[in-house]
PDBQT receptor file of N, H, CA, C and O in Angstrom, charges set to zero:
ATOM      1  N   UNK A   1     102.686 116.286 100.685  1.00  0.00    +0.000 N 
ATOM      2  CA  UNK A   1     102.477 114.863 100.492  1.00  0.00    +0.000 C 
ATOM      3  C   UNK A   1     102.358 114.204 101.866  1.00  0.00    +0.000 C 
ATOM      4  O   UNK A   1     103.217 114.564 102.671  1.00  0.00    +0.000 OA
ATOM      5  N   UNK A   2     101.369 113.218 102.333  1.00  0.00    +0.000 N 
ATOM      6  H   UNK A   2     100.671 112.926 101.679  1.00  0.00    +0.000 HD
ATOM      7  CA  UNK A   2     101.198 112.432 102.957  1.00  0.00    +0.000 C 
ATOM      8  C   UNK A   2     101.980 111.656 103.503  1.00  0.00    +0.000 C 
ATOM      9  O   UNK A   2     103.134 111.673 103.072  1.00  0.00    +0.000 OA
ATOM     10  N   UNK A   3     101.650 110.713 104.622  1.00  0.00    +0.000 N 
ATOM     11  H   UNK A   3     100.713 110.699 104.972  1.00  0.00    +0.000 HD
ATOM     12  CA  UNK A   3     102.627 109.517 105.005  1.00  0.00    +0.000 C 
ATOM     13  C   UNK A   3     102.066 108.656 104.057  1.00  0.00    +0.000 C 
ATOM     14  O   UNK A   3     102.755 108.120 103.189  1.00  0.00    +0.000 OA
ATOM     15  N   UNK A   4     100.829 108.484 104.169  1.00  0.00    +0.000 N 
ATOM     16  H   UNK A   4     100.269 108.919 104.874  1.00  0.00    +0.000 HD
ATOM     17  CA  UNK A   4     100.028 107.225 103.017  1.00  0.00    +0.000 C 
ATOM     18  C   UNK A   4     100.494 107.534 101.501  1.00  0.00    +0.000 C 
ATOM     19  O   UNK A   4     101.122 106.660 100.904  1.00  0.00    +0.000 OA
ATOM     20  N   UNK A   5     100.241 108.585 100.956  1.00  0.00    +0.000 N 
ATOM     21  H   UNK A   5      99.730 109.296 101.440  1.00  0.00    +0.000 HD
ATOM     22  CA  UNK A   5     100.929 108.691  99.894  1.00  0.00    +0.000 C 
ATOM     23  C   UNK A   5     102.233 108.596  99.145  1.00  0.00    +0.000 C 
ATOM     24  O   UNK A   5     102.455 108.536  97.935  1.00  0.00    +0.000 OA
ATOM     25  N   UNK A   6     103.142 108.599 100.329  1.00  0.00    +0.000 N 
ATOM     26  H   UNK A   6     102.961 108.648 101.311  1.00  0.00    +0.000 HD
ATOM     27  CA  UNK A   6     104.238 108.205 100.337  1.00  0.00    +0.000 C 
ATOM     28  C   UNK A   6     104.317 106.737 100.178  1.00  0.00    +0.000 C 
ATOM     29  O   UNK A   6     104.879 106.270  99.188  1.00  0.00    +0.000 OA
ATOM     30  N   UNK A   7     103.728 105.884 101.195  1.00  0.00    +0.000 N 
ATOM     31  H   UNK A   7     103.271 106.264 101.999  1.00  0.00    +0.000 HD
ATOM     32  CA  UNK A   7     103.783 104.659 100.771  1.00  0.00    +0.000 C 
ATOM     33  C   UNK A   7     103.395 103.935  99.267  1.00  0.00    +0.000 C 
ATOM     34  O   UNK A   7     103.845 103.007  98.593  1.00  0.00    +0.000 OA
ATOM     35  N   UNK A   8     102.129 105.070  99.142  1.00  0.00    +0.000 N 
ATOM     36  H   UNK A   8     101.764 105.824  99.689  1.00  0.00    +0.000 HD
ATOM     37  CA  UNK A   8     101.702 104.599  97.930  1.00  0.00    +0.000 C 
ATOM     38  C   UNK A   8     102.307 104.961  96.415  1.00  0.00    +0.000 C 
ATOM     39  O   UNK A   8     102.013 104.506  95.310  1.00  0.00    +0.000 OA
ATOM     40  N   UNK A   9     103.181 105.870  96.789  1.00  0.00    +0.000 N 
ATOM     41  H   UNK A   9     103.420 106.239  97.687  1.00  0.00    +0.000 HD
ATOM     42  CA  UNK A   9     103.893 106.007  95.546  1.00  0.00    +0.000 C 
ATOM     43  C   UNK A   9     104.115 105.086  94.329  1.00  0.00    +0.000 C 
ATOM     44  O   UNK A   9     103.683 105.259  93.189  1.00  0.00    +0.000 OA
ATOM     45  N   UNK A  10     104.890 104.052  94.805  1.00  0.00    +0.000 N 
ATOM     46  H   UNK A  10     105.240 103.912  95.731  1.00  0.00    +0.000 HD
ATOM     47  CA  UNK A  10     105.468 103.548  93.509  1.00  0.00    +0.000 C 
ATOM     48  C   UNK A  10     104.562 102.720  92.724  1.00  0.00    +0.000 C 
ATOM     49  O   UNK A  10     104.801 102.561  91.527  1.00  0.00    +0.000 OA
ATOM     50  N   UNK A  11     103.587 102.198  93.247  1.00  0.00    +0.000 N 
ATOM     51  H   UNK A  11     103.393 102.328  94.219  1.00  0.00    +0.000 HD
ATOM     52  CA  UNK A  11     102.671 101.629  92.819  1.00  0.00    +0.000 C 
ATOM     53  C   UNK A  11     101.834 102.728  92.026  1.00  0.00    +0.000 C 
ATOM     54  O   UNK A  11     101.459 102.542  90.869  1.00  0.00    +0.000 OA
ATOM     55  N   UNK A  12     101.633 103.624  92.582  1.00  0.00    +0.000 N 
ATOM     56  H   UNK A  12     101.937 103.775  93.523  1.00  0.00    +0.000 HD
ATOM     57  CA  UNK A  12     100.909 104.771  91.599  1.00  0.00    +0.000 C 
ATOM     58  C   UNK A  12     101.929 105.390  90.535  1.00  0.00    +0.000 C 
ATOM     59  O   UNK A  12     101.364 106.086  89.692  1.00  0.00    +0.000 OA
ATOM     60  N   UNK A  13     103.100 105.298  90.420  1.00  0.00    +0.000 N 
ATOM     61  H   UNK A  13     103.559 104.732  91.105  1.00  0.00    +0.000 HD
ATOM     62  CA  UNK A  13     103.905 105.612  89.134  1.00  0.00    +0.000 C 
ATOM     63  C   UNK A  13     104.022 104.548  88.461  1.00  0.00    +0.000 C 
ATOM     64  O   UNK A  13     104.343 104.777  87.294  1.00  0.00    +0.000 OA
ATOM     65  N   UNK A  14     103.845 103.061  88.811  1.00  0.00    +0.000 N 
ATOM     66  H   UNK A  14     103.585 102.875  89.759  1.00  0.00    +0.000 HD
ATOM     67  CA  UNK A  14     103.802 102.054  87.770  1.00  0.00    +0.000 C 
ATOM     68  C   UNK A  14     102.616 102.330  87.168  1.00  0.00    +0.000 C 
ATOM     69  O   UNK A  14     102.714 102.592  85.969  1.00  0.00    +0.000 OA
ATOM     70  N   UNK A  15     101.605 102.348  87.600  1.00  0.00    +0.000 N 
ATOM     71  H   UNK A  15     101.524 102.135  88.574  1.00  0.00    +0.000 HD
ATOM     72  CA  UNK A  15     100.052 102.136  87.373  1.00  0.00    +0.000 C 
ATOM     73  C   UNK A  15     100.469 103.781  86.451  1.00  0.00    +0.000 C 
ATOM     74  O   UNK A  15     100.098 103.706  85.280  1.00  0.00    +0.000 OA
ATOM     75  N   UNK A  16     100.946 104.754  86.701  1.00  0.00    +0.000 N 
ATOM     76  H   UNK A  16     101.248 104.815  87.653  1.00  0.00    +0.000 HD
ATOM     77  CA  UNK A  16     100.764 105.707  85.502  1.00  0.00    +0.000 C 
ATOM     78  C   UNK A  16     101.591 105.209  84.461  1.00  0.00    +0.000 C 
ATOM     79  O   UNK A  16     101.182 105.068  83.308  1.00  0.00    +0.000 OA
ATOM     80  N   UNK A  17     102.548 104.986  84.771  1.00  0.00    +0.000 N 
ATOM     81  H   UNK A  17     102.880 105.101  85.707  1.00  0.00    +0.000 HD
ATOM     82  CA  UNK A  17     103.771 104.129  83.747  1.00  0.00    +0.000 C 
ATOM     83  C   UNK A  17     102.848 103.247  82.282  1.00  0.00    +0.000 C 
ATOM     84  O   UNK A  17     102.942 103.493  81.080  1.00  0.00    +0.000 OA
ATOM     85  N   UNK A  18     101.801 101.953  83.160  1.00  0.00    +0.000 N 
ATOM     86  H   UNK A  18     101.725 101.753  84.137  1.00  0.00    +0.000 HD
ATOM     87  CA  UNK A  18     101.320 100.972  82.624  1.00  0.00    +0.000 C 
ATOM     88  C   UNK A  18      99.896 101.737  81.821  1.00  0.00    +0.000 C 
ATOM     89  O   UNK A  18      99.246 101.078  81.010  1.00  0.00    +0.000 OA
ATOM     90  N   UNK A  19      99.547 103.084  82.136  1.00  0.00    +0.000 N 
ATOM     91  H   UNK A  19     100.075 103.619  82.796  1.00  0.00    +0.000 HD
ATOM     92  CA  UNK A  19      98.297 103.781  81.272  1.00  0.00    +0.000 C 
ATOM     93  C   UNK A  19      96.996 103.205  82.531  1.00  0.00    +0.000 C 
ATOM     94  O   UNK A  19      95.815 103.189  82.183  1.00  0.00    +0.000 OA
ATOM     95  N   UNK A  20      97.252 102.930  83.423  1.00  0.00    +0.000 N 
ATOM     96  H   UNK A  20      98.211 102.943  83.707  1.00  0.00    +0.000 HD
ATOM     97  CA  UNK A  20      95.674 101.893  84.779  1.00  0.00    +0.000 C 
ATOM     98  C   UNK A  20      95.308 103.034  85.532  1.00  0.00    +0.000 C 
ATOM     99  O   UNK A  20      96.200 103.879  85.616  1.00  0.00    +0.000 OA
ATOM    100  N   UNK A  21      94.532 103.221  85.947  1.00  0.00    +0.000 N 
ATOM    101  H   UNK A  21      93.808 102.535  85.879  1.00  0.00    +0.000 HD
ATOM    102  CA  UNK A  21      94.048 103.984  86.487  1.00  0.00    +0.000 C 
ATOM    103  C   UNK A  21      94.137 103.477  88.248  1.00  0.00    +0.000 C 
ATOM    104  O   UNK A  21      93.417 102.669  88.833  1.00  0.00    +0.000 OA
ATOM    105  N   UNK A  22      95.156 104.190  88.714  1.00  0.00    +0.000 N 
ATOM    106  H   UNK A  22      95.741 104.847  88.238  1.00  0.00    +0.000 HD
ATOM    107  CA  UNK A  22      95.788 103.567  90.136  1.00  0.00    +0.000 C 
ATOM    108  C   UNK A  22      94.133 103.850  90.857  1.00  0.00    +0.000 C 
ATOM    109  O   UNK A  22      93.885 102.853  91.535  1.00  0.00    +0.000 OA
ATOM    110  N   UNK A  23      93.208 104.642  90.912  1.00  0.00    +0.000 N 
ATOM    111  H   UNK A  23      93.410 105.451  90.361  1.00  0.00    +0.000 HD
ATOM    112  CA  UNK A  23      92.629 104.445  92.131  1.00  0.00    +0.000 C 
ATOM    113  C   UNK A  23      91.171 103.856  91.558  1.00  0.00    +0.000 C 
ATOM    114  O   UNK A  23      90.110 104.060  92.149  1.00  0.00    +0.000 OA
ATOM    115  N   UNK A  24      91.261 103.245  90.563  1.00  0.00    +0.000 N 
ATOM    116  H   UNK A  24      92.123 103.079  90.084  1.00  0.00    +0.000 HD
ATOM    117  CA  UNK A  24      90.297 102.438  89.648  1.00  0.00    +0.000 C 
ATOM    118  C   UNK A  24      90.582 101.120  90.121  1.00  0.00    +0.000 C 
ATOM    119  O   UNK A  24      91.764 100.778  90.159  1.00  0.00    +0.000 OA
ATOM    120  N   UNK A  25      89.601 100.243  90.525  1.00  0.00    +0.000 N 
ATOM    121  H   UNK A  25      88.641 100.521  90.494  1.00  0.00    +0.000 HD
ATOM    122  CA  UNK A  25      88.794  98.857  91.007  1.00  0.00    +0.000 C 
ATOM    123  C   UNK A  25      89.482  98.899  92.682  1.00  0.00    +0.000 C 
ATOM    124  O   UNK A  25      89.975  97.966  93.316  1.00  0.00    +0.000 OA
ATOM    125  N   UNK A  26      89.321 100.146  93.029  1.00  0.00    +0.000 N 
ATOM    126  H   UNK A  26      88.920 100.903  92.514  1.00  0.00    +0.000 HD
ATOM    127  CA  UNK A  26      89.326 100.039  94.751  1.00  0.00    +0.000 C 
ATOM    128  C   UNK A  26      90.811 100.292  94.971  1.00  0.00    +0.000 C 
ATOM    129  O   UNK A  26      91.247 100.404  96.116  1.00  0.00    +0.000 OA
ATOM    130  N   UNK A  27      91.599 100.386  93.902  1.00  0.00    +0.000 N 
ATOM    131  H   UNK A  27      91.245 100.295  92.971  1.00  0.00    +0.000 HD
ATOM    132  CA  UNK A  27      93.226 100.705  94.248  1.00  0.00    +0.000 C 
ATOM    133  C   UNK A  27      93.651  99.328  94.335  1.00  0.00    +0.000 C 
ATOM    134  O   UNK A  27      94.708  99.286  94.965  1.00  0.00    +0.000 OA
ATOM    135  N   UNK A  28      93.342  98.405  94.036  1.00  0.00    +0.000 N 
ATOM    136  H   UNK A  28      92.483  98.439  93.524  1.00  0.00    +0.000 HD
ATOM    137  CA  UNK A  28      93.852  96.588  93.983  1.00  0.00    +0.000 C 
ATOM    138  C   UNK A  28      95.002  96.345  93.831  1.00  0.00    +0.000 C 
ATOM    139  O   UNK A  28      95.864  95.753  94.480  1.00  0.00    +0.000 OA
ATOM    140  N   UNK A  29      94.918  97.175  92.334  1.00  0.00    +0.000 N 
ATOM    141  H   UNK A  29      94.218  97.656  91.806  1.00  0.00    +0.000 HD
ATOM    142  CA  UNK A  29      96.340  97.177  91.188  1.00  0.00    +0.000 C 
ATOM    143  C   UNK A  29      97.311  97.791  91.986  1.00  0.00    +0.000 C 
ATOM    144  O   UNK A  29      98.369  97.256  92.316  1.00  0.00    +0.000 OA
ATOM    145  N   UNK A  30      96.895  99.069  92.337  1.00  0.00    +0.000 N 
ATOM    146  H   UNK A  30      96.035  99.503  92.070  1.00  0.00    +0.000 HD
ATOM    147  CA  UNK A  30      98.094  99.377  93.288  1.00  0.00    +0.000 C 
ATOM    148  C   UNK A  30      98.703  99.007  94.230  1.00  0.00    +0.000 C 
ATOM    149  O   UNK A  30      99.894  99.060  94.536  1.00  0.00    +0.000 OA
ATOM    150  N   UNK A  31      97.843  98.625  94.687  1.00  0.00    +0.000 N 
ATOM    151  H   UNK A  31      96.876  98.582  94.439  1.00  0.00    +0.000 HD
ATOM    152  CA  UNK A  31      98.244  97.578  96.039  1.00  0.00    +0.000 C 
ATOM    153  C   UNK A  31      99.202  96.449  95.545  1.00  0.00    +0.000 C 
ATOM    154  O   UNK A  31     100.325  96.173  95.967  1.00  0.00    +0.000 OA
ATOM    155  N   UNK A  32      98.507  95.887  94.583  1.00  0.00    +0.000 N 
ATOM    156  H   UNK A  32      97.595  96.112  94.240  1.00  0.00    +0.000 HD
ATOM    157  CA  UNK A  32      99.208  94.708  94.380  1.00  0.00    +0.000 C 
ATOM    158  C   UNK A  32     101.010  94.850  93.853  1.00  0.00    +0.000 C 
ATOM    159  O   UNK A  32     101.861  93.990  94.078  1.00  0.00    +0.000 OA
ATOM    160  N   UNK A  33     101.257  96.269  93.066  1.00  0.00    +0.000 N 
ATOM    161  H   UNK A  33     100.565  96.968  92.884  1.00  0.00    +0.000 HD
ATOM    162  CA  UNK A  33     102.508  96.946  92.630  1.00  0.00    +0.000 C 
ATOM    163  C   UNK A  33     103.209  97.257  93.757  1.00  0.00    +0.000 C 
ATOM    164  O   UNK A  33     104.437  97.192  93.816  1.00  0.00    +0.000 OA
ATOM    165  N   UNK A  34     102.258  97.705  94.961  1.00  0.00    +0.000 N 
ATOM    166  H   UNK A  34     101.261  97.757  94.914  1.00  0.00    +0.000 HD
ATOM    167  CA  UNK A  34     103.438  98.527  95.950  1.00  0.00    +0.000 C 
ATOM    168  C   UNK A  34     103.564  96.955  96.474  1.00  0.00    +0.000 C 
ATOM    169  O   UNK A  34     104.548  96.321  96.093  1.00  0.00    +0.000 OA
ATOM    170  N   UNK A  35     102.525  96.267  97.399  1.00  0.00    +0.000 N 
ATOM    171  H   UNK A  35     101.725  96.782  97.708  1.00  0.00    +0.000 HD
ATOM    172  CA  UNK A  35     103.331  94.812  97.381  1.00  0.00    +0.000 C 
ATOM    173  C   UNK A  35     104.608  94.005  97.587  1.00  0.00    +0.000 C 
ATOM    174  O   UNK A  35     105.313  93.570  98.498  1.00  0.00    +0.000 OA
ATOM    175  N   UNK A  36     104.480  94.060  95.373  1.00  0.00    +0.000 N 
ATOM    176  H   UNK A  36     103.907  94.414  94.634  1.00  0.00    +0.000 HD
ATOM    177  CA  UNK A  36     105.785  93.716  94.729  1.00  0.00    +0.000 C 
ATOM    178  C   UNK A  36     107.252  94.576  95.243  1.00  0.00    +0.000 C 
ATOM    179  O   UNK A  36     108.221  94.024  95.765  1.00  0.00    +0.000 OA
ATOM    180  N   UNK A  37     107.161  95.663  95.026  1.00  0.00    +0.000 N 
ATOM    181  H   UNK A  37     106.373  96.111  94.602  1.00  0.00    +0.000 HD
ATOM    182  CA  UNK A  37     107.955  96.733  95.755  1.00  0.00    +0.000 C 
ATOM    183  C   UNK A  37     108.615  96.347  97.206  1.00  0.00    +0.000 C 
ATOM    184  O   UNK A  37     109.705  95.900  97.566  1.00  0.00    +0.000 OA
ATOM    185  N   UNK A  38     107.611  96.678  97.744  1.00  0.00    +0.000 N 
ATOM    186  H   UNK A  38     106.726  97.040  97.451  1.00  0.00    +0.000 HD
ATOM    187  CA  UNK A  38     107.868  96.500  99.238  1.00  0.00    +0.000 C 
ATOM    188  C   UNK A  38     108.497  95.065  99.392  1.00  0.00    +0.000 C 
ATOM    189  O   UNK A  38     109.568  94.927  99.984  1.00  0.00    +0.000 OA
ATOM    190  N   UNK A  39     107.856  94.061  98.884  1.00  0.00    +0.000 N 
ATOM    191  H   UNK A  39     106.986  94.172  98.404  1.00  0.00    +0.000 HD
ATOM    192  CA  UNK A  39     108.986  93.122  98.992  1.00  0.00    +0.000 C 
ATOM    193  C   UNK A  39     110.181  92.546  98.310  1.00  0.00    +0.000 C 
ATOM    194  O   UNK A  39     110.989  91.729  98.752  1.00  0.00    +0.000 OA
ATOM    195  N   UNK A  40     110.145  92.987  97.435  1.00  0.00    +0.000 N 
ATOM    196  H   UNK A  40     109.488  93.651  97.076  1.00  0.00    +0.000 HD
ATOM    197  CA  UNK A  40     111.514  92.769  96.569  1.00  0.00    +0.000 C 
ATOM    198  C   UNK A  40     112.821  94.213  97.561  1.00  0.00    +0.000 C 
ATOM    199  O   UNK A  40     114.045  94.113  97.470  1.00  0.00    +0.000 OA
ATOM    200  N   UNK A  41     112.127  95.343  98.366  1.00  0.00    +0.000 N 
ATOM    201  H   UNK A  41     111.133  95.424  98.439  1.00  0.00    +0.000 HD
ATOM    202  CA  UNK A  41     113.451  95.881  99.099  1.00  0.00    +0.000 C 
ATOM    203  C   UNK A  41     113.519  95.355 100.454  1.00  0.00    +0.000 C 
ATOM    204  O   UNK A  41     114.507  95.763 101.065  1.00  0.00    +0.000 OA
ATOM    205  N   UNK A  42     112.726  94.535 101.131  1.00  0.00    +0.000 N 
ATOM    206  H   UNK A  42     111.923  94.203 100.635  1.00  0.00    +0.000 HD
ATOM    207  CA  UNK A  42     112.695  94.102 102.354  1.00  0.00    +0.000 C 
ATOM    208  C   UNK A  42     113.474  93.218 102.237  1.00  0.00    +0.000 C 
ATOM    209  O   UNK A  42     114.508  93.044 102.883  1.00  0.00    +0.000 OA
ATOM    210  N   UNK A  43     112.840  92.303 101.020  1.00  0.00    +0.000 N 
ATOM    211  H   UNK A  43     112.000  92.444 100.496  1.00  0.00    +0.000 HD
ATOM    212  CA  UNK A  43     114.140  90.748 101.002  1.00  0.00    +0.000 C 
ATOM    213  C   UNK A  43     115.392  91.152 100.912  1.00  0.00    +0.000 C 
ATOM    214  O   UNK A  43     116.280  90.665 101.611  1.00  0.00    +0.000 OA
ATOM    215  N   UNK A  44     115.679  92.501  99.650  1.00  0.00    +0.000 N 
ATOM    216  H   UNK A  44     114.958  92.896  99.081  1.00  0.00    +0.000 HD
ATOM    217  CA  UNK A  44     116.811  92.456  99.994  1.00  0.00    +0.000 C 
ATOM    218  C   UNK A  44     117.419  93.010 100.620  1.00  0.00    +0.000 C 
ATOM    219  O   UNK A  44     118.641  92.984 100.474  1.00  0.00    +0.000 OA
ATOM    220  N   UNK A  45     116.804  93.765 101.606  1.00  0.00    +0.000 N 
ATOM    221  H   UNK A  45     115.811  93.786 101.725  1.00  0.00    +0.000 HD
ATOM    222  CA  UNK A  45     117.405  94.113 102.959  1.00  0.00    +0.000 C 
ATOM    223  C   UNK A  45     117.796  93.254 103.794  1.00  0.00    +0.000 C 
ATOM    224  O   UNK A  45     118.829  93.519 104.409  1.00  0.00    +0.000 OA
ATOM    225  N   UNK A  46     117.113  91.998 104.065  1.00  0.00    +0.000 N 
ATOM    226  H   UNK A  46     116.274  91.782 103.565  1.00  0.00    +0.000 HD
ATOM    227  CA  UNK A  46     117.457  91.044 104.874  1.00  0.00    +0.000 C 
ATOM    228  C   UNK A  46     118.320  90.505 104.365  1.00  0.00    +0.000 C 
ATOM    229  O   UNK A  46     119.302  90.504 105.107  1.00  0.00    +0.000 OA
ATOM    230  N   UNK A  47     118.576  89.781 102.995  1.00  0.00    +0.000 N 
ATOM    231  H   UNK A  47     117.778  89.782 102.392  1.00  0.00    +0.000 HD
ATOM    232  CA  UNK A  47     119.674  89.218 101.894  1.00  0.00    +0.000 C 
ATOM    233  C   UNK A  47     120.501  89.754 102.338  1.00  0.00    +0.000 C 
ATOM    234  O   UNK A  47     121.267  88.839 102.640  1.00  0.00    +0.000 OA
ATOM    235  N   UNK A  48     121.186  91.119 102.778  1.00  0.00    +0.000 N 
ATOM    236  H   UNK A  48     120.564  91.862 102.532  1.00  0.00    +0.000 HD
ATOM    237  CA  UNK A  48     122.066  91.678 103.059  1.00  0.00    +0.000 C 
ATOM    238  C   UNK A  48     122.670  91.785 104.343  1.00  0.00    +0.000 C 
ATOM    239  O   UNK A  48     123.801  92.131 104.684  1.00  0.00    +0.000 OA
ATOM    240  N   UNK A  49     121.498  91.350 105.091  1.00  0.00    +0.000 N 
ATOM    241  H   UNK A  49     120.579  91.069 104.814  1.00  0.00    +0.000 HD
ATOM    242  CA  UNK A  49     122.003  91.404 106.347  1.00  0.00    +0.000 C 
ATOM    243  C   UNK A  49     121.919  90.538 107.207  1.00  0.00    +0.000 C 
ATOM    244  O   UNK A  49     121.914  90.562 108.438  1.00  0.00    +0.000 OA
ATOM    245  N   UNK A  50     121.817  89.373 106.082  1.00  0.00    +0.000 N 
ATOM    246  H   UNK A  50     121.820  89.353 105.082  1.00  0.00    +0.000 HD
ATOM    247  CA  UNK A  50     122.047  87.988 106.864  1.00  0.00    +0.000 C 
ATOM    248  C   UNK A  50     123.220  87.497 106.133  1.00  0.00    +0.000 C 
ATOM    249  O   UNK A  50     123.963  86.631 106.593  1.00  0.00    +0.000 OA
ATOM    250  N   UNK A  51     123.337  87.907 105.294  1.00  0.00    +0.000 N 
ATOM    251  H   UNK A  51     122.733  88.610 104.920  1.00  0.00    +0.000 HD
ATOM    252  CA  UNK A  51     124.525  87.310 103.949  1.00  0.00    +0.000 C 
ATOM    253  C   UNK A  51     126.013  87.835 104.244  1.00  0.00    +0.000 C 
ATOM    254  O   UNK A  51     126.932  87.549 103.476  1.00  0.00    +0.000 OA
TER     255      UNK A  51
């Protein structure tokens, strides 16, 4: 496995999760899942370490 693929993971197990075809309309969807991801653990990384 990749470094890129690594990143792209979770977005490609939602997108299998949801039945989408992760690398269908340019990978968008995925993008837009890892995104969500990536920032919901960043915030709360910072949440934590400002709190």
């Amino acid at each position: 496995m990749s470094l890129a693929e690594m990143f792209l993971w979770p977005g490609t197990k939602i997108c299998e999760f949801l039945r989408v075809d992760p690398e269908g309309d340019a990978g968008l969807i995925r993008s837009m899942f890892n995104m969500i991801v990536y920032l919901v653990v960043i915030l709360g990384f910072m949440w934590a370490l400002m709190g």
